[in-house]
N, C-alpha and C positions, 0 to 999 in steps of 0.2 A: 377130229382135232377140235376142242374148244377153244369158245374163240366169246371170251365173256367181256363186255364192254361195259365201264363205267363212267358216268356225267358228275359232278362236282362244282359248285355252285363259288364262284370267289367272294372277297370282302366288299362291303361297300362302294361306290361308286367315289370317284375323288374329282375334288370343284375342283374341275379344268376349266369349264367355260364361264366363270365369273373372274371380273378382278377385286378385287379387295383394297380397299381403301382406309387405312389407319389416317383416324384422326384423334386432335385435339380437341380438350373442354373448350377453347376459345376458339369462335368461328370465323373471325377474322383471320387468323394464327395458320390455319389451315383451310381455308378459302381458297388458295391458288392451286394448292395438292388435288383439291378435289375436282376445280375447274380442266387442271394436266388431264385426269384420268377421265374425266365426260367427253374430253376433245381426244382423245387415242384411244377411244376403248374399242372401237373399227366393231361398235351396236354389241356387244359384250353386256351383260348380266355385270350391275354394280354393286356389289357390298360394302357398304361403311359397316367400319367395327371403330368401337373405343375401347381402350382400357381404362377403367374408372379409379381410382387409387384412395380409398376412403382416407381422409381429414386424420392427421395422427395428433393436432393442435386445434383444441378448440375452443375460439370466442367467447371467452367471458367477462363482464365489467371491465371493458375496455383493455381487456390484453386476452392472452393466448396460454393455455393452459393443457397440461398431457391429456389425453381421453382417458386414459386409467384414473385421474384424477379428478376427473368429473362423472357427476352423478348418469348414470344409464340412458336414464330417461332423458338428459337436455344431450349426451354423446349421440343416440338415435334420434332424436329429433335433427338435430343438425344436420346428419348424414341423411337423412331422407329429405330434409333442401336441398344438397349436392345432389341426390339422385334428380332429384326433380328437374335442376338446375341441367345436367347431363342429359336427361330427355328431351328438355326441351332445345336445348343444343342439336341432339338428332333430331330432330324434330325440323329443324332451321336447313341441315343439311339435307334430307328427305326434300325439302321444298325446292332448293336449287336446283337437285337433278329432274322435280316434276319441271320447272321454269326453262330445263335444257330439254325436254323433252323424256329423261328417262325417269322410270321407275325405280328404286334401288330399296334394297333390304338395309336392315340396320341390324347389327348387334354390338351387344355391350357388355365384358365381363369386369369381376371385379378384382384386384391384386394388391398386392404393396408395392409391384414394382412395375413402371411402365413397358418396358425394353422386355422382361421376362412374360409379362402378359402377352405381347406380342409372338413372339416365340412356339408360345405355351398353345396360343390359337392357332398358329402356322400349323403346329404338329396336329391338334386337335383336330381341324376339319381338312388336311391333309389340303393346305391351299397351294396352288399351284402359279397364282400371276398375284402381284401384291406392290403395291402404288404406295409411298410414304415420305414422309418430308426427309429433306437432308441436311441442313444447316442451320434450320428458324431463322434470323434475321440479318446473319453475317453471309448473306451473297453478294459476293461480289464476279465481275466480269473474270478475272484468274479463277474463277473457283472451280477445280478439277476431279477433288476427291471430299471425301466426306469429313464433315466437321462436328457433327453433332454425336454424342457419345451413346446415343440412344441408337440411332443409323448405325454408326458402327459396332452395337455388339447384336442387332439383329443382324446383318451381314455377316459376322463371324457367328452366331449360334443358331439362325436359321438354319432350318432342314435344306439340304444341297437341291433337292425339289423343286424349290421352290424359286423361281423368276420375281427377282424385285428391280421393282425401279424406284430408284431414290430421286423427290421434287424440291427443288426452292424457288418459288418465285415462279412458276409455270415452266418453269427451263427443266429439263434434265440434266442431272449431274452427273448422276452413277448411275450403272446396273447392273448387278449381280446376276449371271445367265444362270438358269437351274441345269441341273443334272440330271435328266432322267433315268439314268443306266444307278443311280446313286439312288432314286426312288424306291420309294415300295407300293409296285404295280399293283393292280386287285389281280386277286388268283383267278387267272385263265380256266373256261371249261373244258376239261380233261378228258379225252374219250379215249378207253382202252380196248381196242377190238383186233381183230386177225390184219387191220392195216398194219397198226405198231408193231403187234410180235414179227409182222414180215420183216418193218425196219430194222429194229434189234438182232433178229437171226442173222441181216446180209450185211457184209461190208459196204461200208457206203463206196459210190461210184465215181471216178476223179472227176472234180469239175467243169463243165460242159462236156463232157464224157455222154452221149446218147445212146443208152443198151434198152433194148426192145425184147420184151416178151409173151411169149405166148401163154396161155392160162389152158389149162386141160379143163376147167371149171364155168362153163360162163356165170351163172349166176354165183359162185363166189364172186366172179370179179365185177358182178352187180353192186355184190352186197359192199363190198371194197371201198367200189365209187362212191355207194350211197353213206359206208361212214367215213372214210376223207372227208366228203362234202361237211359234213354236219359238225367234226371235230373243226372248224373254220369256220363254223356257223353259217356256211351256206353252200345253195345244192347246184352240183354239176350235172354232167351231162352222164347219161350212165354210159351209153356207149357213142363210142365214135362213126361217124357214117360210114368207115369201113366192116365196121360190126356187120352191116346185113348184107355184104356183099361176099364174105368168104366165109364160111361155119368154121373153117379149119383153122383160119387166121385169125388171134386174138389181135387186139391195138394195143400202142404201147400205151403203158400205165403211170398216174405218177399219184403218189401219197403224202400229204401236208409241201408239196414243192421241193420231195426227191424223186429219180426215180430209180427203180431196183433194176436189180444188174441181174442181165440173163442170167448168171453163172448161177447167182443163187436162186433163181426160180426153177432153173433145170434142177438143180439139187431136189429141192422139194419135192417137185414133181419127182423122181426116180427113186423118191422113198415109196412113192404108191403103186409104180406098177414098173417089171422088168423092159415091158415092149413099151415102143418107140408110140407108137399107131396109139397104142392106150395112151402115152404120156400127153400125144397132141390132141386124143379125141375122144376120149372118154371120161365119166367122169360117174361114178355114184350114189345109189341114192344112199348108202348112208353119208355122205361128202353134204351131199343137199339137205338132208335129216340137223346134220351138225353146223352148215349157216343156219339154218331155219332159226335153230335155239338159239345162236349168237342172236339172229333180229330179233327175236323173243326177248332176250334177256336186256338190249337195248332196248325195248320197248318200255317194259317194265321198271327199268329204270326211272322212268320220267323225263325222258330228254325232249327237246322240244323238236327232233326228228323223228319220235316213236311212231307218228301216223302216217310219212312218208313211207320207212320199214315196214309195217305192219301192210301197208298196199304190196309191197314187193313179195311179202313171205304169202298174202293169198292168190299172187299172181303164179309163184311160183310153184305151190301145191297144187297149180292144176295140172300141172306136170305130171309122165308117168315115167318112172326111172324103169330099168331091169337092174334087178339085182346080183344076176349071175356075176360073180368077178373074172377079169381076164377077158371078157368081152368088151368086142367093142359097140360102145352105145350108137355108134353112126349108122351101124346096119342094122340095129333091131330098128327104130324108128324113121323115117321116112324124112327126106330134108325139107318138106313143106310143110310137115309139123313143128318142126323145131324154127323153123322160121316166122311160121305164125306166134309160135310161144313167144321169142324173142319181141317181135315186134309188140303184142301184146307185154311184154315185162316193161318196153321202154314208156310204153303210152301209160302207163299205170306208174312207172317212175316218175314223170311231168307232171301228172298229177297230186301224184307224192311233193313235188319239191314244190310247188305252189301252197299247199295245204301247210307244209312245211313253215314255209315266208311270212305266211299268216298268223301261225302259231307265235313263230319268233317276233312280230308285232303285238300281238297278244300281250305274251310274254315280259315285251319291255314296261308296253304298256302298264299290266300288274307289279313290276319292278318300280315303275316310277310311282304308284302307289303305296305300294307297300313303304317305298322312301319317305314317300310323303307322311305316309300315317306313322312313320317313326320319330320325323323330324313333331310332328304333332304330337306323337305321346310322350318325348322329350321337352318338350315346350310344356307339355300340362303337367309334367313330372317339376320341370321348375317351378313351376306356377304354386304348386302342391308345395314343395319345399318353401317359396318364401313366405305365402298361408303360413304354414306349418310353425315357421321362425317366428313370424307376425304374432301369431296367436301363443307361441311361447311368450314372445316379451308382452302383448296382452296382459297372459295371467301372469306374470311378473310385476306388472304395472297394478293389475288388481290383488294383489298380495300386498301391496307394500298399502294401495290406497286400504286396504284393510287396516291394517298395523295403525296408519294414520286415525281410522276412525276408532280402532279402539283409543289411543291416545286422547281421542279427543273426547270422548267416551266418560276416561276417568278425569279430563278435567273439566271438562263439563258436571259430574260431580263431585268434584272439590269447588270449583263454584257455586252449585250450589248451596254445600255444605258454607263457605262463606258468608252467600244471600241469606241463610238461615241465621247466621249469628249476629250478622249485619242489622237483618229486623230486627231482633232481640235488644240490640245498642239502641236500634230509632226507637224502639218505646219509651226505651230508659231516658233518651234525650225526650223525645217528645214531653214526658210527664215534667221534666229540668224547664224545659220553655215553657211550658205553664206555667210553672210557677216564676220564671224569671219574667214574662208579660208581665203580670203587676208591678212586679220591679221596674222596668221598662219605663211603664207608663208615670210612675212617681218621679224617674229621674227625666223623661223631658217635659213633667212643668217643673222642673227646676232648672233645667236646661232655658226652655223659654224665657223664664223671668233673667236669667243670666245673659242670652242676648239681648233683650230688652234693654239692658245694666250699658250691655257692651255696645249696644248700637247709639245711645246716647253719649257714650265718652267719646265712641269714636268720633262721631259729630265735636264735639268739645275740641276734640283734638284737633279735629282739621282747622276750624278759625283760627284755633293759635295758630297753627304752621303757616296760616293764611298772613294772619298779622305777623311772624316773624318773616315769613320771606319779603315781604311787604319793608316791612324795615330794615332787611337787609340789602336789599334793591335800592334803598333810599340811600344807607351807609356807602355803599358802592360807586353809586351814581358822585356822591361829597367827594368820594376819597378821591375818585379819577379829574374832578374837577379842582380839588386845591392839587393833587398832582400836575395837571397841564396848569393853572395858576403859576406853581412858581417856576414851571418850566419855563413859561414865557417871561415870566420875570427874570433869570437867568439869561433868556438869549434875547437879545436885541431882536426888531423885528423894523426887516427895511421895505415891508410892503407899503405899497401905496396905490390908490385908484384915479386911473383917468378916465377923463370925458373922452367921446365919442369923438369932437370936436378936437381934441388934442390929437387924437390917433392921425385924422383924417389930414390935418397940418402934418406932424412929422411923415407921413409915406407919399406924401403932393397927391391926395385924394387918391391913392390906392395904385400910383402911376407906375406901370408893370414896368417900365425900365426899372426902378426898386427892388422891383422882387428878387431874391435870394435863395429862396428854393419852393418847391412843391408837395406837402404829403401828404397820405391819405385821408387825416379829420383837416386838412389846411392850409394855408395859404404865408409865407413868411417875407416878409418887406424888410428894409433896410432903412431907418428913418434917424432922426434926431430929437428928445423931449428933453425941455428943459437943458437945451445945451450938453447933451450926454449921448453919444453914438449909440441906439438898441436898436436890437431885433426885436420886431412885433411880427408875434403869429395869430393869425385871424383863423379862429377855427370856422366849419360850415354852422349857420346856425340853425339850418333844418336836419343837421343830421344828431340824432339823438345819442350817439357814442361820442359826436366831438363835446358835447356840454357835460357829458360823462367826462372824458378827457379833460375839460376844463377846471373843472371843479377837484379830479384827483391833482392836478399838478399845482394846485393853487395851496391846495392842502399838505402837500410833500412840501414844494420850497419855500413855502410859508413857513414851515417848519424847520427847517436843519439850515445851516451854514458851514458848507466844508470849502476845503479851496481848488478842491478835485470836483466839485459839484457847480453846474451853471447858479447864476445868482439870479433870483428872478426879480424884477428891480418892482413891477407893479401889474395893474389886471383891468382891464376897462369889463365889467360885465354887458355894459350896454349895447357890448358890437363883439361879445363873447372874443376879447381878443387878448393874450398875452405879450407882457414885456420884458426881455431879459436884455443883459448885458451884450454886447456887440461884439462877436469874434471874430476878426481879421480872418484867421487861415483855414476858416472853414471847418470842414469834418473829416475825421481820420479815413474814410472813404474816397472824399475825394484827394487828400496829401498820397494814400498808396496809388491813385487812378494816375497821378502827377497832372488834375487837372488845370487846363487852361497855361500848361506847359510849367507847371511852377515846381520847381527843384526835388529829387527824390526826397525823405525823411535819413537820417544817418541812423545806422545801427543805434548808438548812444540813448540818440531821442527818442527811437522803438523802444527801448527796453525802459528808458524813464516813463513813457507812455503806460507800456504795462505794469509798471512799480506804483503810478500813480491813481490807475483803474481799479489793482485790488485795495489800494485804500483807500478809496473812496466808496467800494461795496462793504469793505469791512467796518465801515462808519455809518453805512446803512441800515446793517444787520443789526448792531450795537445801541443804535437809536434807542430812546426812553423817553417815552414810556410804551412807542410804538415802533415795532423793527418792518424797515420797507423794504421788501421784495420787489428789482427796478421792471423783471419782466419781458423786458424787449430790447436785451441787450445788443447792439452792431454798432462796427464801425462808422455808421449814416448818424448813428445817436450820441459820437462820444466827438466832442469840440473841442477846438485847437486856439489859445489867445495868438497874439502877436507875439509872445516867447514862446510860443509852441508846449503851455502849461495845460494839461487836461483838462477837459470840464463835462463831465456826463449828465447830459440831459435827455429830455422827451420823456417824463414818467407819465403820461398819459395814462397807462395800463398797470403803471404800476400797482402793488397795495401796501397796506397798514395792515399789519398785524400786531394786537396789543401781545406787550412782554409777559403777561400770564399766563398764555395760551401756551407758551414750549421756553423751557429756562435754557435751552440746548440751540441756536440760530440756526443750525441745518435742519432742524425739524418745523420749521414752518412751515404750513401746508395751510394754502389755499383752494377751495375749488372754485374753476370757473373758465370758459371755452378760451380751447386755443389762440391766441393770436400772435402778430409777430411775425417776422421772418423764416422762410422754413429753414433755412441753413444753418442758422443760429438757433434755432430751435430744440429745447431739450425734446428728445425722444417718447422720452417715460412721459411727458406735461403731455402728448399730442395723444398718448394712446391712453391715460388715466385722470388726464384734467383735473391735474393735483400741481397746483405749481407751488414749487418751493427755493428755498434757496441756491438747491444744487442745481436749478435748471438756470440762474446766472454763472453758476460754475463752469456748466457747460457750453454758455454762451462765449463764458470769458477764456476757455482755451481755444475756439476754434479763431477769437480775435488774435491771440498770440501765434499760432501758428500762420495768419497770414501778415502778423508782423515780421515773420521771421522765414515767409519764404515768396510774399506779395504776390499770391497765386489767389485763385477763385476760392469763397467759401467750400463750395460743394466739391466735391472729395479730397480733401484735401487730407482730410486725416487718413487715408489710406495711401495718400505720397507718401509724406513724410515718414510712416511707420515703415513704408516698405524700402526708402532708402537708408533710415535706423539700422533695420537688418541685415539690409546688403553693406553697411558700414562705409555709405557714401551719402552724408549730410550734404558735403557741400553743393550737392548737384540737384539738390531744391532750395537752397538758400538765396535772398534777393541779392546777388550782385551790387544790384544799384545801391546799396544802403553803406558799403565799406566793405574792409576786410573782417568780416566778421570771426572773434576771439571763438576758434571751435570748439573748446570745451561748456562756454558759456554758451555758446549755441547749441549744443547736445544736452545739457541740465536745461537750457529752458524750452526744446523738441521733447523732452521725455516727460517735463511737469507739464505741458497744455497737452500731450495725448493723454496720460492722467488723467485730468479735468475730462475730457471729451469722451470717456468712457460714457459706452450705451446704457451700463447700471448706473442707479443713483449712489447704490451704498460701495462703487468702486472707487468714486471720485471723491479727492481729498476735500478736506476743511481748509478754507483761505485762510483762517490766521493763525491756525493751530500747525499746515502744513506749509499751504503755498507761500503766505506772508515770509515765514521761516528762508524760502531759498531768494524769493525777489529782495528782500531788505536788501543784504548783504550788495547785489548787485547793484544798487541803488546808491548805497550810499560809495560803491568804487569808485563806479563810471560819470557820478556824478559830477567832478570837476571835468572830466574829459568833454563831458557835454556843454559845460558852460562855455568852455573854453572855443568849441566849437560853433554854439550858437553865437557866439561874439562876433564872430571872423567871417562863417560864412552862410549865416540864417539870417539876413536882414540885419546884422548887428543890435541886435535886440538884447534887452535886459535878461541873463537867464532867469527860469523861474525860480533856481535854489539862491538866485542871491537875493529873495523877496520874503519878506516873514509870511508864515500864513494867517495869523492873527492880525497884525496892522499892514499888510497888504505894501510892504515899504522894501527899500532894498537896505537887509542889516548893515548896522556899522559894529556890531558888537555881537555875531552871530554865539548862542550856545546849543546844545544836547541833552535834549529830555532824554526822562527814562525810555519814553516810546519810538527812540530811535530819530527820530526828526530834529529839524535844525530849527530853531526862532532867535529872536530879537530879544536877547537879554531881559530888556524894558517891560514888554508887551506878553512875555511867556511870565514873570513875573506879576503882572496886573490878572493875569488869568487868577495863577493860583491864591492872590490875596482876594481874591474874590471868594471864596471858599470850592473853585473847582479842584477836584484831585483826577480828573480824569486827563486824557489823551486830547487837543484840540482836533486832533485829526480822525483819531479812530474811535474817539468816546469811549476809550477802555481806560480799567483803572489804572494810573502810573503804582507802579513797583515802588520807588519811590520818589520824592521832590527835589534829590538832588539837581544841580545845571553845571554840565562842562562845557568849556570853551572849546569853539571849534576852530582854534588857528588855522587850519590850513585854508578854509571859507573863507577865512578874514582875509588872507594874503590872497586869495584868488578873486576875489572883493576889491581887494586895494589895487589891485594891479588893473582891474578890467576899466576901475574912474582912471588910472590914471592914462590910461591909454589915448591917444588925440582922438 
């Protein structure tokens, strides 16, 4: 019976004992994935792989453009940063697992798609455990199943194989178990020998079913054992300890972990001989002849059992058969020959399967090489291929720098050809400047002698200019001098000077019961000269800004006479001290403080108050031939008579600005450092040191606004505005002053926030705007307020029943064009003097008509006739 055995070598070896770690370009990103898989790898073999996804958008001039659309050369250059960039990411992660103690390979392929690149390696090196993120940065505590679209199409298109575990965070979320029954095993070694065709020929035996038989053969059921053993890759026992105790009695048998059912071993056996005796004891040598060749032919195969075999087949040719058939072999030979054989086949079998074990270490051994030098000639096969690509785009790259140099090539001679025509012009010019040099030099000695010409005129010239400005400095100097001539000849002048000695009488030598108030250049007394009640302010005379002070305020009220302005009656220089007229009620400071218990102000008076301050700035402004800016306008500086008639003084700081300098009164600009009050203080003057008119503009609303609500300078403008808004005036208005008219208190709240704007060019013009809305009010309230002052301010004279001109109470009151009331008489001696202006605001009248103010008169008549 032939009994031919064949070996067959399977595929590859498949990574079971690595796990596999997919990571991200960012190491941060995937930092935790990889720490999960160092901490459960239970000493496992690590793999990092990336899939790289080349750049389809790339950087240029500051935006992002297709790679088909950019040039080759900058598309691979860029891609070989990202490679680089990828390396050195593995690189980073290669160092964690040395930092944890392991080892780990790296690979890296390239794709367009992440999720497919994965996949595509799964199948590739047939990965069997594989580690990867699950979420990126949406983990949360519920988090159960997978969220990342990448996780879930590896999960769905991963090989069934393959064992994943999905990481977020170092947590486990998912795991996908592999299938190994779903696997593609490597192909098993296959032995085909007289074991198999036994299995194939018998019915298999029911399970735990124990049938035992006998072998007419010994060294077939040698040869049996010896290839069972080896189709399992390893070696049994050939025979069992009952083996050398009965010749007759074989042990039972089993092949690959069945074993064969007597029934069919009897059959076999009763193909070879009719007697019973033969079937249990005989056996021949051609039986023996035909294993021999099965080991033979296993040998020759190459299996890694051949050399075990090949011991048993020359154990077993020392054997002598008979060949007679129908005999039985037990009586030709003697049982202590067959028992020596035996025992010599099993010692030689031991041997065999040891030589065996060896082989098969051998064997893996040269398998794990052979692996290795594949994994290496694939490795230098890539290696070979990116060369390869390299040095294609190389000579791509040196093709085109060809193409370049010839380009450059031919312009480099068209340049040339240029340089050649070029010289050809220089000559032509060169011989042109030769002869224009002579020319040259003829025209600058005529040049020369022409400046020579020109440098004496211009001398000529200058003296004149010299004498002309010269005389017109002189003209100028006349003109401003007979202009203030007959200015002063026009305005009466009531200065006069006292002795030192007069001072020191009227204040009982400086005696501080006197004194009347305190200010920063000064000191103010309450005295009597020449029988006339004044105020004398003694400035410091060591401080160098009070003699500044002195001299501007000598020069201002020396100057003007309004009836809204203090009068300053005279000036002792010798004790640096001023003299003005005596105000009974103090300063509008103290009338809002109600100092010293003295009666609030009435609405009325408030608003005549402010009716009477813009006119008396607006008669500042208007001044001629010099407009004065007062500079330090507050409430501390604006004085109250005994009728409670305004009077704005302290021009200390003020200044003169001559009328030539701006035809326009809001454009007066002075520079010169801040001083003054800060509350009252224009904004624009403290940060630009530009004081101008607008900055009494903005003096002059924040004074109305606490006329009209008797609250603190400082913030005052943001009250008011904000209860503007909320359309609740009344609840910042002074109570104490009356029931105040709320219309007219909301038109004169909207005209001082006006004023108090933070711009210069938001705030209106006093006569062009504000004038426009106080007139009006002025002349309404005006009886109400006399009528009041009569009754319950002291009974005092109001000030509208007093001319401003003769300082008298009218008997014949009329109406200039300028809105003001005077004395028939006294407004008439004005204008026969040759004035056409304004007494009050020094603008020019409209015209010279005069109306009768009957209702002054009767409010006049009634107030004398009163007891």
């Amino acid at each position: 019976m032939d009994t031919a055995g064949e070996i067959e070598e399977g595929s590859p070896r498949v990574e079971e004992d690595k796990i596999f770690v997919a990571v991200g370009k960012e190491v941060k990103e995937s930092k935790s994935t990889l720490s999960w898989a160092l901490k459960n790898s239970g000493g496992r073999k690590i793999c990092i792989f990336h899939v790289h996804v080349p750049a389809q958008m790339i950087p240029m001039l500051g935006g992002k453009f297709p790679a088909n659309q950019v040039n080759k050369q900058e598309v691979m250059a860029y891609r070989e940063l990202e490679r680089k960039k990828m390396h050195d990411a593995l690189n980073e992660y290669r160092n964690i697992c040395l930092r944890a103690g392991v080892r780990a390979e790296t690979i890296d392929i390239e794709m367009d798609n992440i999720e497919e690149g994965i996949v595509e390696l799964i199948t590739q090196r047939r990965i069997k455990k594989l580690v990867m993120g699950a979420a990126a940065d949406k983990y949360s505590k519920k988090l159960t199943d997978l969220k990342s679209k990448k996780a879930i199409f590896v999960r769905e298109k991963a090989h069934v194989s393959c064992h994943i575990w999905f990481v977020c965070k170092e947590l486990l979320i998912y795991t996908r178990q592999g299938n190994l029954e779903g696997s593609e095993p490597a192909s098993p070694i296959r032995v085909t020998g007289q074991a198999e065709i036994l299995r194939s020929s018998c019915p298999p035996s029911p399970r735990g079913q124990k049938n035992y038989v006998k072998l007419s053969n010994p060294v077939q059921d040698l040869i049996r054992r010896v290839s069972s053993g080896s189709s399992r890759r390893r070696i049994t026992s050939v025979f069992s300890p009952e083996a050398t105790a009965v010749i007759g009695t074989a042990p039972p048998i089993q092949l690959a972990g069945e074993e064969i059912s007597s029934g069919c071993e009897e059959s076999r056996i009763s193909r070879r001989s009719t007697s019973r005796l033969s079937e249990a004891s005989t056996w021949s040598a051609s039986d023996v002849h035909g294993t021999l060749e099965s080991i033979s032919t296993v040998k020759d195969e190459g299996s890694e059992e051949g050399t075990a075999l090949y011991s048993v087949y020359g154990s077993i040719e020392n054997l002598h058969f008979s060949s007679p058939p129908n005999e039985l072999f037990l009586e030709e030979l003697p049982k202590d020959d067959i028992y020596y054989q035996l025992e010599q086949a099993m010692v030689e079998a031991e041997s065999s399967r040891r030589e065996a074990y060896e082989e098969s270490l051998r064997r893996r051994k040269a398998e794990k090489h052979a692996l290795e030098a594949i994994r290496k000639a694939k490795a230098s096969q890539s290696l070979y291929e990116e060369e390869k690509k390299q040095r294609e785009e190389l000579e791509v790259f040196l093709w085109k720098e060809k193409q370049e140099l010839e380009m450059l090539k031919i312009q480099r001679d068209q340049v040339m050809e240029e340089l050649r025509v070029t010289l050809d012009h220089r000559s032509k010019l060169e011989s042109q400047i030769a002869d224009s040099d002579q020319m040259v030099s003829e025209l600058e000695d005529k040049f020369r002698s022409a400046m020579q010409l020109l440098v004496e005129i211009k001398k000529e010239r200058d003296e004149l200019m010299t004498e002309r400005d010269n005389v017109v400095r002189e003209a100028e100097e006349l003109r401003k001098t007979r202009e203030e001539v007959a200015t002063s000849s026009h305005r009466p002048q009531f200065f006069s000077q006292f002795s030192f000695l007069e001072i020191d009488r009227a204040t009982g030598s400086f005696d501080p019961s006197m004194k009347i108030g305190d200010g920063g250049y000064g000191i103010v007394y309450r005295g009597t000269l020449r029988q006339t009640p004044v105020a004398i302010k003694m400035l410091h005379a060591d401080n160098l800004e009070g003699r500044v002070e002195f001299q501007q305020e000598v020069d201002v009220l020396s100057r003007v006479r309004h009836p809204n302005l203090v009068t300053l009656i005279g000036a002792c220089p010798e004790a640096w001290a001023l003299i003005y007229e005596y105000l009974p009620n103090g300063s509008l400071e103290d009338r809002l403080a109600c100092k010293d218990g003295t009666p609030p102000l009435s609405w009325q008076t408030r608003i005549r108050i402010a009716v009477e301050v813009c006119s008396a700035l607006i008669f500042l402004y208007s001044n001629k031939p010099h407009s004065i800016i007062h500079g330090d306008l507050k409430p501390a500086n604006i004085l109250l008579d005994a009728n409670f008639v305004t009077k704005l003084g302290d021009f200390g700081i003020s200044r003169l600005i001559h009328s030539t300098e701006s035809s326009n009164p809001s454009m007066f600009c002075y520079k010169t450092s801040p001083k003054g009050t800060f509350a009252y203080m224009d904004p624009e003057f403290r940060a630009t040191r530009e004081l101008t008119s607008k900055s009494d503009v903005y003096s002059f609303g924040i004074i109305v606004l606490r006329l009209l609500t008797g609250r603190p300078a400082m913030g005052i403008v943001n009250e008011v505005q904000y209860a503007l808004e909320k359309g609740n005036l009344n609840a910042v208005l002074d109570a104490s002053a009356g029931n105040w008219p709320y219309l007219q208190a909301e038109q004169l709240a909207h005209l001082a926030l006006s004023c108090s704007e933070m711009s210069r060019k938001n705030r209106p013009n006093l006569e062009a705007e504000v004038w426009r809305v106080l007139e009006p009010m002025g002349a309404c309230w005006g009886a109400l307020s006399f009528s009041r002052l009569a009754s319950g301010e002291h009974c005092r004279v109001p000030s509208y029943f007093i001319c401003p001109i003769l300082q008298e109470i009218m008997r014949d009151p009329h109406v200039a064009a300028d809105g003001f009331t005077y004395e028939a008489e006294g407004l008439r001696a004005w204008l026969d003097s040759g004035h056409d202006t304004s007494p009050m605001t020094n603008l020019k009248l409209d015209h010279l008509s005069l109306i009768p103010n009957h209702a002054l008169r009767s409010a006049i008549q009634e107030w004398l006739e009163q007891p």
